[in-house]
mmCIF entry with sequence, helices, sheets and N, C-alpha, C, O atoms, coordinates in Angstrom:
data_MODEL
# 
_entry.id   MODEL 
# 
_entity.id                         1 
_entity.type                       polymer 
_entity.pdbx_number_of_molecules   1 
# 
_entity_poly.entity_id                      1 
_entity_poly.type                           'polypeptide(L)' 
_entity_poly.nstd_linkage                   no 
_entity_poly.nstd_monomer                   no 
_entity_poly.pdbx_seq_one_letter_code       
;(UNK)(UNK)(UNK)(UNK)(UNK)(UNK)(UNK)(UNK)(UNK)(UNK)(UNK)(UNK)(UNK)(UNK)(UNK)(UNK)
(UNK)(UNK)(UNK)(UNK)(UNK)(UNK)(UNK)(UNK)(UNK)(UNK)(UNK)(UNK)(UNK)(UNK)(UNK)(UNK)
(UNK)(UNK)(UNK)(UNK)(UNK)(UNK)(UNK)(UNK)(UNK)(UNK)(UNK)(UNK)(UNK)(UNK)(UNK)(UNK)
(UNK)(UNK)(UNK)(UNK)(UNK)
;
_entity_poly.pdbx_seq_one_letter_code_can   XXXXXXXXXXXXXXXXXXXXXXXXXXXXXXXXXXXXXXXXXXXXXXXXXXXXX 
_entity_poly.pdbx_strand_id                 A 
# 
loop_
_entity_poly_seq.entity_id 
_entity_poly_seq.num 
_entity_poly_seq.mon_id 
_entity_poly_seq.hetero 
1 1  UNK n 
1 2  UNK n 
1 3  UNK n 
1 4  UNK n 
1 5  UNK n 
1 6  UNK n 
1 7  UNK n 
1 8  UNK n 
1 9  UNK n 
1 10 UNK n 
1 11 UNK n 
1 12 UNK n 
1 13 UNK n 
1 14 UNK n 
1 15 UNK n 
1 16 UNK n 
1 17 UNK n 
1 18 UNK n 
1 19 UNK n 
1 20 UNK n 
1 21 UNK n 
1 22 UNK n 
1 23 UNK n 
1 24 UNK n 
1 25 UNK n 
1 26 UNK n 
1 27 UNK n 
1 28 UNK n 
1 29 UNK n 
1 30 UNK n 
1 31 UNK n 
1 32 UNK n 
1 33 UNK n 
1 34 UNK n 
1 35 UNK n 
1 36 UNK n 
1 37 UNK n 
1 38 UNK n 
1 39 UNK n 
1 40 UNK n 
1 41 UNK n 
1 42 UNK n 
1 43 UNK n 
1 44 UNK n 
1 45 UNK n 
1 46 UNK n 
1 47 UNK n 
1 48 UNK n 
1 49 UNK n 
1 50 UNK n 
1 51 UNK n 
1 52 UNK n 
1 53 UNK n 
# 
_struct_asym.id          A 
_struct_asym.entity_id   1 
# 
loop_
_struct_conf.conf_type_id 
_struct_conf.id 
_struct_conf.pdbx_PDB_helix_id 
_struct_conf.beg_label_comp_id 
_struct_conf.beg_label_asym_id 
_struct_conf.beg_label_seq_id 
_struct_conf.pdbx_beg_PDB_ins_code 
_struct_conf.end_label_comp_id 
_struct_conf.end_label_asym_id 
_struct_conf.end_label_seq_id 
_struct_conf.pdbx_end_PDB_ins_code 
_struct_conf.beg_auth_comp_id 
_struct_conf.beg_auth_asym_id 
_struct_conf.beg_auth_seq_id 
_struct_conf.end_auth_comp_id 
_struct_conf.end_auth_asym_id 
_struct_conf.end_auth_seq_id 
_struct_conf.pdbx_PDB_helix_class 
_struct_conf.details 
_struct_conf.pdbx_PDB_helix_length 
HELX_P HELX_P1 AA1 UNK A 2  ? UNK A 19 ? UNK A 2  UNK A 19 1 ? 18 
HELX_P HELX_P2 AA2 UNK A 25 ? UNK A 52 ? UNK A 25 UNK A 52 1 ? 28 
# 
_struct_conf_type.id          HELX_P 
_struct_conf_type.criteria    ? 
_struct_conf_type.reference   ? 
# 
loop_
_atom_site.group_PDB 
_atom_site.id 
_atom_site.type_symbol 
_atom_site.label_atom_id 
_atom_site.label_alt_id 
_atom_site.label_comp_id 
_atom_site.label_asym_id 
_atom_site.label_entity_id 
_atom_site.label_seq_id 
_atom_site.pdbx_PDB_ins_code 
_atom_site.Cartn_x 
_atom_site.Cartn_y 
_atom_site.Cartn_z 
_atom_site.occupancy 
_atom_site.B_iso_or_equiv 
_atom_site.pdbx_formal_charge 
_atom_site.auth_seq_id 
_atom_site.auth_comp_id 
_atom_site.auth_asym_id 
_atom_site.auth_atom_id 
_atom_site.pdbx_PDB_model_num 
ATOM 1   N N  . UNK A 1 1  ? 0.826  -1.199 0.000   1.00 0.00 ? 1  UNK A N  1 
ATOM 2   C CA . UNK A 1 1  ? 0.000  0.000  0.000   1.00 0.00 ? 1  UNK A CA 1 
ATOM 3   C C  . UNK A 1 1  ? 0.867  1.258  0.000   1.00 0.00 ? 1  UNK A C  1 
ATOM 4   O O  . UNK A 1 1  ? 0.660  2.199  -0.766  1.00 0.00 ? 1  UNK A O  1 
ATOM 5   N N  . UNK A 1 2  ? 1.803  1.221  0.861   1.00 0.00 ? 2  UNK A N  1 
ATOM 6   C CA . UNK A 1 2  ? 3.168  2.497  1.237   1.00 0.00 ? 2  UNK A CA 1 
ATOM 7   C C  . UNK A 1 2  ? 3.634  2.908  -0.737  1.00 0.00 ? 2  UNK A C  1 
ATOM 8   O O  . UNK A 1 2  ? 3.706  3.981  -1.336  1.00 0.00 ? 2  UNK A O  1 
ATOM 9   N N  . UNK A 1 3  ? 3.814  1.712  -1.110  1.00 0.00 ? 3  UNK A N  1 
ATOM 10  C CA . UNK A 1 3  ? 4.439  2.446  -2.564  1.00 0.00 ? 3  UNK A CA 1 
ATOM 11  C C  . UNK A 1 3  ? 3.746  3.036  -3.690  1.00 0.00 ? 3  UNK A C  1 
ATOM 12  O O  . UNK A 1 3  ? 4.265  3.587  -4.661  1.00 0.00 ? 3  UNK A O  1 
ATOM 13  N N  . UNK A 1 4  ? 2.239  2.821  -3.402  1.00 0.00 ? 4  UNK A N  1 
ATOM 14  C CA . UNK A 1 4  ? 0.945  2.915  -4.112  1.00 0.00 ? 4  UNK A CA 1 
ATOM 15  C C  . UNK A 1 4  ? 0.995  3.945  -4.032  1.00 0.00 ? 4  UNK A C  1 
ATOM 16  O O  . UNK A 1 4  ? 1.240  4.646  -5.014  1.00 0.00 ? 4  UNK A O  1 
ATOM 17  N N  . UNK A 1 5  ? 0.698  4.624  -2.366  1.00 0.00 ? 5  UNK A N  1 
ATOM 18  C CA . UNK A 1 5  ? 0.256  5.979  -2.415  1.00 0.00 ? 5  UNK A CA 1 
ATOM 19  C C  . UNK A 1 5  ? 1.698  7.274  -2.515  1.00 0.00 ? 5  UNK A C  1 
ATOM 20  O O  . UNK A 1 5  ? 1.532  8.493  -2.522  1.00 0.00 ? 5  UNK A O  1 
ATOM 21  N N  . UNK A 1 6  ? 3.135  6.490  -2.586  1.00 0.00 ? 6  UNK A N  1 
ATOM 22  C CA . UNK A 1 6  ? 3.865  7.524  -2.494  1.00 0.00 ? 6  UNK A CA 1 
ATOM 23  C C  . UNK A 1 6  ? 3.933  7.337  -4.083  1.00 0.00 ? 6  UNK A C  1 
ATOM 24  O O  . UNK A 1 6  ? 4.269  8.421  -4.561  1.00 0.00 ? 6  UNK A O  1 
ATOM 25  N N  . UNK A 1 7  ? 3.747  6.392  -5.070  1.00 0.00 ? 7  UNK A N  1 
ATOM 26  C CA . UNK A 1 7  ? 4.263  6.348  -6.184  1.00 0.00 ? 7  UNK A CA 1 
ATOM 27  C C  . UNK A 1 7  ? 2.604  8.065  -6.785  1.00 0.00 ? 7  UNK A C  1 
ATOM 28  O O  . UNK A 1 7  ? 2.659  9.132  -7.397  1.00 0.00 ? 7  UNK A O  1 
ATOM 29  N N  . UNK A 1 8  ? 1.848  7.511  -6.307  1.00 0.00 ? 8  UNK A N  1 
ATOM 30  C CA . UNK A 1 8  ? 0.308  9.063  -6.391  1.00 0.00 ? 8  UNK A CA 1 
ATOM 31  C C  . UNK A 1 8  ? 0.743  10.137 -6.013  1.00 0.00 ? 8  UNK A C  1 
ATOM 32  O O  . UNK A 1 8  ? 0.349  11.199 -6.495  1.00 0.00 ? 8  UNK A O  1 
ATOM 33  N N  . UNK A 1 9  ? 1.898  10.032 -4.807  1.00 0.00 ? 9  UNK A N  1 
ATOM 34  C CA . UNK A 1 9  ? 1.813  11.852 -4.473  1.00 0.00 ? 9  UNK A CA 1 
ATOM 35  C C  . UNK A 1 9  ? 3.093  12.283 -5.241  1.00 0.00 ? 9  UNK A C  1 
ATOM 36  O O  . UNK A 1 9  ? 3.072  13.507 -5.376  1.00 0.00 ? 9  UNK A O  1 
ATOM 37  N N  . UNK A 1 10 ? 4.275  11.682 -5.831  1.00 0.00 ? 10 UNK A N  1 
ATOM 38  C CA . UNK A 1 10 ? 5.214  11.717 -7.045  1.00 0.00 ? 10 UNK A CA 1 
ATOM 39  C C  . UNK A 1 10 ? 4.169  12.073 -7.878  1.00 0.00 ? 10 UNK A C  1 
ATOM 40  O O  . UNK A 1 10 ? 4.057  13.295 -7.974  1.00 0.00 ? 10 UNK A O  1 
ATOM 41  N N  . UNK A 1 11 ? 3.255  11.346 -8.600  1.00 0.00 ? 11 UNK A N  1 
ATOM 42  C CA . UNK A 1 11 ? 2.815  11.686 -9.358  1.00 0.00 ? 11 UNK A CA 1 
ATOM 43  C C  . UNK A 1 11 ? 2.311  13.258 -9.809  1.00 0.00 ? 11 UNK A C  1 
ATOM 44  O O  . UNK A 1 11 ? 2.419  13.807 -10.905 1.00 0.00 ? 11 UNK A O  1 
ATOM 45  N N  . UNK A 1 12 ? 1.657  13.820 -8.401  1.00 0.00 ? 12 UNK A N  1 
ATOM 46  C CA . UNK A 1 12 ? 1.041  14.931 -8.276  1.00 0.00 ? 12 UNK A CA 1 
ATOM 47  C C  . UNK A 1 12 ? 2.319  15.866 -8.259  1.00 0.00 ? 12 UNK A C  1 
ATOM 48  O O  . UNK A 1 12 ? 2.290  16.852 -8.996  1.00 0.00 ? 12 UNK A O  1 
ATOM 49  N N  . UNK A 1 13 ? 3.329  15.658 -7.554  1.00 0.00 ? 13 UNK A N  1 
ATOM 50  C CA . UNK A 1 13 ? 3.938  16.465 -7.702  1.00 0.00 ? 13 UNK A CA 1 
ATOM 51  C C  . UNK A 1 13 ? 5.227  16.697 -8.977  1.00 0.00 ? 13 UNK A C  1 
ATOM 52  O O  . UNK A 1 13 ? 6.005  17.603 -9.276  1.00 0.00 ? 13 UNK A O  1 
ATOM 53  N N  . UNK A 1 14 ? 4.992  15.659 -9.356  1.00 0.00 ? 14 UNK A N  1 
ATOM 54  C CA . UNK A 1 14 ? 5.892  15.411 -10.546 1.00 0.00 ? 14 UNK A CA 1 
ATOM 55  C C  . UNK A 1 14 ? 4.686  16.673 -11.825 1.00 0.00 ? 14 UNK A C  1 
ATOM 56  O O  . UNK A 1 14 ? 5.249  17.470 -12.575 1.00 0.00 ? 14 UNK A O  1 
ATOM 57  N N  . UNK A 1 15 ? 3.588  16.592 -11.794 1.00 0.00 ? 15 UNK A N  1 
ATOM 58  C CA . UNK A 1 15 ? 2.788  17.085 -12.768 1.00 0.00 ? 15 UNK A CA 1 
ATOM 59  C C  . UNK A 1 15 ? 2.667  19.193 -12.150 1.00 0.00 ? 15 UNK A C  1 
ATOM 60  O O  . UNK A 1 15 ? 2.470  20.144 -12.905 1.00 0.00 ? 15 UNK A O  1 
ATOM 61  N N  . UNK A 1 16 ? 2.827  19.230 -10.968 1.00 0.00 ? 16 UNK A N  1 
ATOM 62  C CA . UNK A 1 16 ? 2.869  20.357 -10.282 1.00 0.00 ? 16 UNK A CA 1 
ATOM 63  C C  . UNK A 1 16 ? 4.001  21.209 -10.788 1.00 0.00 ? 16 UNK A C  1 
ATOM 64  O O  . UNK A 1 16 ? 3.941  22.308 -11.341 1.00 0.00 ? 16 UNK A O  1 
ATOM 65  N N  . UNK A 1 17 ? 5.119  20.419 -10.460 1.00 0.00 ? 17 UNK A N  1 
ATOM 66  C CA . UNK A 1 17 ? 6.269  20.736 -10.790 1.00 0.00 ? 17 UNK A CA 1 
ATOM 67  C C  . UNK A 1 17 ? 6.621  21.363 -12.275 1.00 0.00 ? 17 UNK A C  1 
ATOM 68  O O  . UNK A 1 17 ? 7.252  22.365 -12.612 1.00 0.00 ? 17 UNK A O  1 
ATOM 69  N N  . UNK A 1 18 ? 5.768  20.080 -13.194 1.00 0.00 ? 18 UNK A N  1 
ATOM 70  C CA . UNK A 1 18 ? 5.893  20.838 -14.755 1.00 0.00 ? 18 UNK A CA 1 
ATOM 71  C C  . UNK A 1 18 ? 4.641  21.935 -15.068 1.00 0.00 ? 18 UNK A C  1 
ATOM 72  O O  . UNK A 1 18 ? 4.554  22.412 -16.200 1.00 0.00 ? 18 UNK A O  1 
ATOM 73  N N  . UNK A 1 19 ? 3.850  22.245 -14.200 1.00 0.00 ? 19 UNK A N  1 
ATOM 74  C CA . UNK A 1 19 ? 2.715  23.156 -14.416 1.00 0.00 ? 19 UNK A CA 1 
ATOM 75  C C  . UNK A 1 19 ? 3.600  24.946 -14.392 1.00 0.00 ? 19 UNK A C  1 
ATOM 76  O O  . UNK A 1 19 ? 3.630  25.993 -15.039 1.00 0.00 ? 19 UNK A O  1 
ATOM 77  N N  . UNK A 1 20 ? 4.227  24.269 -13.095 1.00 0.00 ? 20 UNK A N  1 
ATOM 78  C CA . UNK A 1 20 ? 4.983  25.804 -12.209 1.00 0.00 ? 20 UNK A CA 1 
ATOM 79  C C  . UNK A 1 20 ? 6.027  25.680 -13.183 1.00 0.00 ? 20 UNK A C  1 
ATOM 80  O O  . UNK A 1 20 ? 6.878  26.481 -12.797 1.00 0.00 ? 20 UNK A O  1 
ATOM 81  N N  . UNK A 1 21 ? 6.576  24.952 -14.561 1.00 0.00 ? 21 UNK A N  1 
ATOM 82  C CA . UNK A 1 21 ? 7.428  25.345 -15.477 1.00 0.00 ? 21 UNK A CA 1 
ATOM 83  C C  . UNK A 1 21 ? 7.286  26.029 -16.222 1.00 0.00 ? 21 UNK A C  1 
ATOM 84  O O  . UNK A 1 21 ? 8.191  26.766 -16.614 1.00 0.00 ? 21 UNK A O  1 
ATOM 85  N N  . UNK A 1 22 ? 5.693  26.041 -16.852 1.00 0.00 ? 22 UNK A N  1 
ATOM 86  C CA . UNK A 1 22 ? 4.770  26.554 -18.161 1.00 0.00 ? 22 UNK A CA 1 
ATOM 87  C C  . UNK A 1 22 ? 5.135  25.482 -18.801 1.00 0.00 ? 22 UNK A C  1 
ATOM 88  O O  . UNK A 1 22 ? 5.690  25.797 -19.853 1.00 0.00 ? 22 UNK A O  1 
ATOM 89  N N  . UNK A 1 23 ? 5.057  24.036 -18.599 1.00 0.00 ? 23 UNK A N  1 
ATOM 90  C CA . UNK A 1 23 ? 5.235  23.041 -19.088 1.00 0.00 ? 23 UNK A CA 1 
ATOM 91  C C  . UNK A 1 23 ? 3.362  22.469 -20.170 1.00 0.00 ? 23 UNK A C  1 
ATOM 92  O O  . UNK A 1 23 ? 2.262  22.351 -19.628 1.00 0.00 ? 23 UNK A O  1 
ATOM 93  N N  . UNK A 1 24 ? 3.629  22.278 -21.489 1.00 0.00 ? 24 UNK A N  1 
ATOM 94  C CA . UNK A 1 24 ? 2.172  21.785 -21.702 1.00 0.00 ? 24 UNK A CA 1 
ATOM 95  C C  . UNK A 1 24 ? 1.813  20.129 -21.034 1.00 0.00 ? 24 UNK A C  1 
ATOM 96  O O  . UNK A 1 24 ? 2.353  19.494 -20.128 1.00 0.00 ? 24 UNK A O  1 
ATOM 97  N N  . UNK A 1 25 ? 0.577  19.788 -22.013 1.00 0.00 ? 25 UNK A N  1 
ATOM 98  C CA . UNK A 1 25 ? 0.261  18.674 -20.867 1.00 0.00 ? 25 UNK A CA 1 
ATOM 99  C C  . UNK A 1 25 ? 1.358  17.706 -21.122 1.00 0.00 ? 25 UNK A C  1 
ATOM 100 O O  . UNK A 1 25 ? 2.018  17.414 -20.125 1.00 0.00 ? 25 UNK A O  1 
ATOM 101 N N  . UNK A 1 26 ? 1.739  17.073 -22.392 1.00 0.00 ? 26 UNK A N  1 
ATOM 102 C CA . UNK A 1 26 ? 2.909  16.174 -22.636 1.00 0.00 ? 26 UNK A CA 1 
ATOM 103 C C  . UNK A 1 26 ? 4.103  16.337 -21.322 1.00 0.00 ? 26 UNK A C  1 
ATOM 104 O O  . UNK A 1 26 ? 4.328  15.396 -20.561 1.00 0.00 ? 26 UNK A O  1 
ATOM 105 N N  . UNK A 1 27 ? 4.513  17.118 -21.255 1.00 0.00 ? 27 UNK A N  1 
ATOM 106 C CA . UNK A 1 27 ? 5.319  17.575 -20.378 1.00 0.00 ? 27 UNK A CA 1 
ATOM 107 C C  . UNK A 1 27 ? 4.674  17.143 -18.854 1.00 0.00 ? 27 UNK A C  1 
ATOM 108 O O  . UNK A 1 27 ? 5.175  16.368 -18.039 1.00 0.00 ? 27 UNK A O  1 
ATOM 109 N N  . UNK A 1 28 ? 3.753  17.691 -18.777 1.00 0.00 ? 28 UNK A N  1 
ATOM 110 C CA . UNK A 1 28 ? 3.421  17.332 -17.313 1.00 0.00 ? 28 UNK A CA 1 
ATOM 111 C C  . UNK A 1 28 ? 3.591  15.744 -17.167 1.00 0.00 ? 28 UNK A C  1 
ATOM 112 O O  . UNK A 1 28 ? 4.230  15.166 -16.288 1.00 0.00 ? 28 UNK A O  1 
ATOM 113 N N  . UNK A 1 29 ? 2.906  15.196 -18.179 1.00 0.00 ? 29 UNK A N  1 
ATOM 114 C CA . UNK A 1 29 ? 2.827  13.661 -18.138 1.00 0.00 ? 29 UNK A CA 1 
ATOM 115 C C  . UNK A 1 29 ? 4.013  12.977 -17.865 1.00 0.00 ? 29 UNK A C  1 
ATOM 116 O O  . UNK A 1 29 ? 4.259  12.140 -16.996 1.00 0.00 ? 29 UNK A O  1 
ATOM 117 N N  . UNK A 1 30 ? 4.862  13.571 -18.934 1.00 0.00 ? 30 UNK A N  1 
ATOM 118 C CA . UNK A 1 30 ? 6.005  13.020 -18.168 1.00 0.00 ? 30 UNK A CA 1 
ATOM 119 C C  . UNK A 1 30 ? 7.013  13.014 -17.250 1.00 0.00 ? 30 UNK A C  1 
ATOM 120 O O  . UNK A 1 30 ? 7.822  12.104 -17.071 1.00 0.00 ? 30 UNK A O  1 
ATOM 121 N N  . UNK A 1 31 ? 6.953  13.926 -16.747 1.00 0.00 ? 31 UNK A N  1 
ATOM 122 C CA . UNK A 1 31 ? 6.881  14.450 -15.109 1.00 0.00 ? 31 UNK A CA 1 
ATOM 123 C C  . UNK A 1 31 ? 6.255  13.956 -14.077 1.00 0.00 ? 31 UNK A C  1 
ATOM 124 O O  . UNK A 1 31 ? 6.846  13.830 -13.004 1.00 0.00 ? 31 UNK A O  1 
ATOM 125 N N  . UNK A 1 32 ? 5.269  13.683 -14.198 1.00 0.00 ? 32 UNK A N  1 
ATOM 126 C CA . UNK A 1 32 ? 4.230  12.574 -13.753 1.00 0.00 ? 32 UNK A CA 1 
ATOM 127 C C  . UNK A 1 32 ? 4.767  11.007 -13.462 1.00 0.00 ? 32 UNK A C  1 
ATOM 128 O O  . UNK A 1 32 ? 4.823  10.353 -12.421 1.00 0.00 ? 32 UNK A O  1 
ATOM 129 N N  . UNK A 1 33 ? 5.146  10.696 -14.882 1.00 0.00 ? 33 UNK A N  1 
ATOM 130 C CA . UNK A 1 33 ? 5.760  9.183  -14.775 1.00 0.00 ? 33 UNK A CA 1 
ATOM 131 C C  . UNK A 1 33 ? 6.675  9.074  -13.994 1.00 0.00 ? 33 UNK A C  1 
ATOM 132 O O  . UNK A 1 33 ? 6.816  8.240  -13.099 1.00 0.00 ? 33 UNK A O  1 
ATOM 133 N N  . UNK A 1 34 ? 7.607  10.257 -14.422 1.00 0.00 ? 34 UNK A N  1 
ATOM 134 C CA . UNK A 1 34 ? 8.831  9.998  -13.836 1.00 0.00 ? 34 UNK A CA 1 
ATOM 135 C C  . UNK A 1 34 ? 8.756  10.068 -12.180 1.00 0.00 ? 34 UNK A C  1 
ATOM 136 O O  . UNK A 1 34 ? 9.039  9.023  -11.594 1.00 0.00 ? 34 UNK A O  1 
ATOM 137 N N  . UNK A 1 35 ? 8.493  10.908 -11.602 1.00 0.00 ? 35 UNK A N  1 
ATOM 138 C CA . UNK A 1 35 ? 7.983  10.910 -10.432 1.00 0.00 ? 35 UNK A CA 1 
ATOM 139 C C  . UNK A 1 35 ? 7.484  9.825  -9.899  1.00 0.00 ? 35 UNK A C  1 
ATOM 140 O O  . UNK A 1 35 ? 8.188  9.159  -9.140  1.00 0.00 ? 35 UNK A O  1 
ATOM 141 N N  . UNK A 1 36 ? 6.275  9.472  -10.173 1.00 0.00 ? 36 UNK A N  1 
ATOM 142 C CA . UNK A 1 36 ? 5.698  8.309  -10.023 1.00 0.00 ? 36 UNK A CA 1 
ATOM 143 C C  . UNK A 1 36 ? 6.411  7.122  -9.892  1.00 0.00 ? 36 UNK A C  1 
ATOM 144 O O  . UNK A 1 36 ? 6.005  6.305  -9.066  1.00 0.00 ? 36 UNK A O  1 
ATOM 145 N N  . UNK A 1 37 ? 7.403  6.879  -10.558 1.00 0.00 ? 37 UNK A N  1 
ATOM 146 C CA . UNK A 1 37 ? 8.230  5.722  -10.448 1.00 0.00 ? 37 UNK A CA 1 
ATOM 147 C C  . UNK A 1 37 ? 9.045  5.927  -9.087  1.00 0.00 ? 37 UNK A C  1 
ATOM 148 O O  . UNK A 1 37 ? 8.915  5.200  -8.102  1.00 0.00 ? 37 UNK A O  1 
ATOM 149 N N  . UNK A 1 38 ? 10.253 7.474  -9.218  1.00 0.00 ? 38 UNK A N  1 
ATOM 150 C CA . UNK A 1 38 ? 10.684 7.466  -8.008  1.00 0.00 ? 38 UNK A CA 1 
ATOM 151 C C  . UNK A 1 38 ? 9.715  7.326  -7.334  1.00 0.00 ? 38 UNK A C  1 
ATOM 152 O O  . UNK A 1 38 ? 9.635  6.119  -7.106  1.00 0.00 ? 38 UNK A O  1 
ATOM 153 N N  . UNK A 1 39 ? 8.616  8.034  -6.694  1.00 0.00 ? 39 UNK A N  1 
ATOM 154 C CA . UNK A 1 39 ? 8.122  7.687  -5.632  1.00 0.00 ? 39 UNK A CA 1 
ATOM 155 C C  . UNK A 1 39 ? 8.077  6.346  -5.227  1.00 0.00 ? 39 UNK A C  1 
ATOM 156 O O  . UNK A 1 39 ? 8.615  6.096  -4.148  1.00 0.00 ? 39 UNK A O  1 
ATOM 157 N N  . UNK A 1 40 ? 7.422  5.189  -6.012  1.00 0.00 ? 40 UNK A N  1 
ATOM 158 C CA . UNK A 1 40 ? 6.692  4.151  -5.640  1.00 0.00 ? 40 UNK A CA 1 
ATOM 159 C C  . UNK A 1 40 ? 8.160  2.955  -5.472  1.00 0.00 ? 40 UNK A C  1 
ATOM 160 O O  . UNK A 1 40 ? 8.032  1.878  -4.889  1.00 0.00 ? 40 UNK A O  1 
ATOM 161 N N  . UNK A 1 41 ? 9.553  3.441  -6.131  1.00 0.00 ? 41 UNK A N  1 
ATOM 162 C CA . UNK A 1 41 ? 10.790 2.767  -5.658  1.00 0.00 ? 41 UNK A CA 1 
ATOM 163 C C  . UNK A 1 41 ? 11.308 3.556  -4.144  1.00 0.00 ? 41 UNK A C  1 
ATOM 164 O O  . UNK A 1 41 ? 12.289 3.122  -3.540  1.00 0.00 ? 41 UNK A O  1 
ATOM 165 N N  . UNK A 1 42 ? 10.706 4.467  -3.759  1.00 0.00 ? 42 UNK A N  1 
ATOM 166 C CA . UNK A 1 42 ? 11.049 5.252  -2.642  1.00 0.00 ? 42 UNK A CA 1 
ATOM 167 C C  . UNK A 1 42 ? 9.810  4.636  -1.387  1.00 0.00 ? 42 UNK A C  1 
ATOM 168 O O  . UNK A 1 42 ? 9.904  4.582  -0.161  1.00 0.00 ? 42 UNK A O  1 
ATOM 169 N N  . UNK A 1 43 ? 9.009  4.350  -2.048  1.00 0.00 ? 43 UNK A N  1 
ATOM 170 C CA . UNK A 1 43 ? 7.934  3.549  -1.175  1.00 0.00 ? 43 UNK A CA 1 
ATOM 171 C C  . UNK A 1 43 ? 7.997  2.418  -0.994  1.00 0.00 ? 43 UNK A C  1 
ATOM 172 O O  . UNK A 1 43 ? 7.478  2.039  0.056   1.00 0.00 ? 43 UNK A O  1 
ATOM 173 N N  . UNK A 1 44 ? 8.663  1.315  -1.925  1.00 0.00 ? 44 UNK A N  1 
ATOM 174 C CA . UNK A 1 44 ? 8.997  0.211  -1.692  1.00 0.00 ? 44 UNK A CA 1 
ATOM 175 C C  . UNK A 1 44 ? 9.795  -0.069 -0.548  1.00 0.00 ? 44 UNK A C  1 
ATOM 176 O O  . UNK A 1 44 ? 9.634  -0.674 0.512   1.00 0.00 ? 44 UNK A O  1 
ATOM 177 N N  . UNK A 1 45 ? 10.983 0.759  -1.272  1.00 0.00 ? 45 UNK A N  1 
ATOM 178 C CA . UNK A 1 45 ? 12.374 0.589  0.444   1.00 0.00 ? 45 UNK A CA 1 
ATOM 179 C C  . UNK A 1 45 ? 11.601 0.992  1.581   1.00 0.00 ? 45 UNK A C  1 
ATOM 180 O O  . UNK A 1 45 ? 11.395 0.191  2.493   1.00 0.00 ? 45 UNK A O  1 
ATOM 181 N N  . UNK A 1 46 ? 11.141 2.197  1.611   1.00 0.00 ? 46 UNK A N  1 
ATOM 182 C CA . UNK A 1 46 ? 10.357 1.785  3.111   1.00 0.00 ? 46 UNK A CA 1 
ATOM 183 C C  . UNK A 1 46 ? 9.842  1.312  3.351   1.00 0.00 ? 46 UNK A C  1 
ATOM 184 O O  . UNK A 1 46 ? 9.879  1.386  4.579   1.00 0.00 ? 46 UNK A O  1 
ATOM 185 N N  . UNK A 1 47 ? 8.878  0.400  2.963   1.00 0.00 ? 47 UNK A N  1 
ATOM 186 C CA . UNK A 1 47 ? 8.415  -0.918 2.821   1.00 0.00 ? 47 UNK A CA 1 
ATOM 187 C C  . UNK A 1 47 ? 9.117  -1.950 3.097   1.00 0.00 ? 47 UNK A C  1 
ATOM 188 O O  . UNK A 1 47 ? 8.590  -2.793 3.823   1.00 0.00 ? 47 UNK A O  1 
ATOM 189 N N  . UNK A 1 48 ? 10.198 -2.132 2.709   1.00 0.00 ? 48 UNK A N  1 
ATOM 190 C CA . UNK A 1 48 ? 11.196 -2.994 3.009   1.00 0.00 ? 48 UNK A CA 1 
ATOM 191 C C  . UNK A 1 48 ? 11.720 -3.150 4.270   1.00 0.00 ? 48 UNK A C  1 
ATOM 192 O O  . UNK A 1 48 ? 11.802 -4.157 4.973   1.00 0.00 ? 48 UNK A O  1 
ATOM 193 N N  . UNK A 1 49 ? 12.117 -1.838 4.490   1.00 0.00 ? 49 UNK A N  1 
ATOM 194 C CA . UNK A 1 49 ? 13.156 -1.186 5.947   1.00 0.00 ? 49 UNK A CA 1 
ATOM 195 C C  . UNK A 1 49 ? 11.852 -1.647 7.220   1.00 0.00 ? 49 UNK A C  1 
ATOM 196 O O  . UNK A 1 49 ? 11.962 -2.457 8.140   1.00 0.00 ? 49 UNK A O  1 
ATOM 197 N N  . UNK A 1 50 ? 10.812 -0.900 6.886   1.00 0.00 ? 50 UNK A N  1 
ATOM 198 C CA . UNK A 1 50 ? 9.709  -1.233 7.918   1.00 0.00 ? 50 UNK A CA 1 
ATOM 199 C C  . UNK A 1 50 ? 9.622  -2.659 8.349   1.00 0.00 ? 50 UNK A C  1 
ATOM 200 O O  . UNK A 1 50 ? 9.676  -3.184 9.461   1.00 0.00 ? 50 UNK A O  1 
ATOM 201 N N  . UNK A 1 51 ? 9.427  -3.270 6.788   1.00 0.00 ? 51 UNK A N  1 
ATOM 202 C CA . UNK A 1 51 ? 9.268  -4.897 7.057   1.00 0.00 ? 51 UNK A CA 1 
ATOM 203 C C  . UNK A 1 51 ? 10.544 -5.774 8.205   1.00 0.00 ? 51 UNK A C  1 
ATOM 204 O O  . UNK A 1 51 ? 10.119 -6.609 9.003   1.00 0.00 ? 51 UNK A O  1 
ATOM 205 N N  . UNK A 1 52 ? 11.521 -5.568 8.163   1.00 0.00 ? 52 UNK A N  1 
ATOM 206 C CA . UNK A 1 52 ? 12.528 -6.024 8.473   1.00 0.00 ? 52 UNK A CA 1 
ATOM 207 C C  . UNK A 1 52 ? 12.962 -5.928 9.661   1.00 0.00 ? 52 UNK A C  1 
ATOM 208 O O  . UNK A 1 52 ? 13.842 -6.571 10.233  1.00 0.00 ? 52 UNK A O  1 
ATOM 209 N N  . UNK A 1 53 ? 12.059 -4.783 10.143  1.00 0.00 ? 53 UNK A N  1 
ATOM 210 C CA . UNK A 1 53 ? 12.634 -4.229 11.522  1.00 0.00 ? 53 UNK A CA 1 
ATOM 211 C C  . UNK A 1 53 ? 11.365 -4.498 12.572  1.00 0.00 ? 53 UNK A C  1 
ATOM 212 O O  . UNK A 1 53 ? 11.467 -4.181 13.757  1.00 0.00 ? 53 UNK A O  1 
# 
């Protein structure tokens, strides 16, 4: 669940980020992805770290 919702708020802010550029939508999107991925590999490890401990 942890990488779900951090890979969503990457997302949002990955698309925020290209808005506050004057980025069009293409742009946002992929800002979006990209984000999205870090997040949800940034949600995993804590996922991990949590699990373990």
């Amino acid at each position: 669940m942890l990488p779900l919702v951090t890979a969503i708020l990457g997302a949002v802010f990955g698309a925020l980020t290209a808005r506050r550029r004057k980025g069009n939508g293409f742009d946002m999107a992929q800002w979006a992805a990209v984000w999205a991925i870090i997040g949800g590999l940034l949600g995993l490890l804590a996922l991990i770290v949590l699990a373990r401990f």
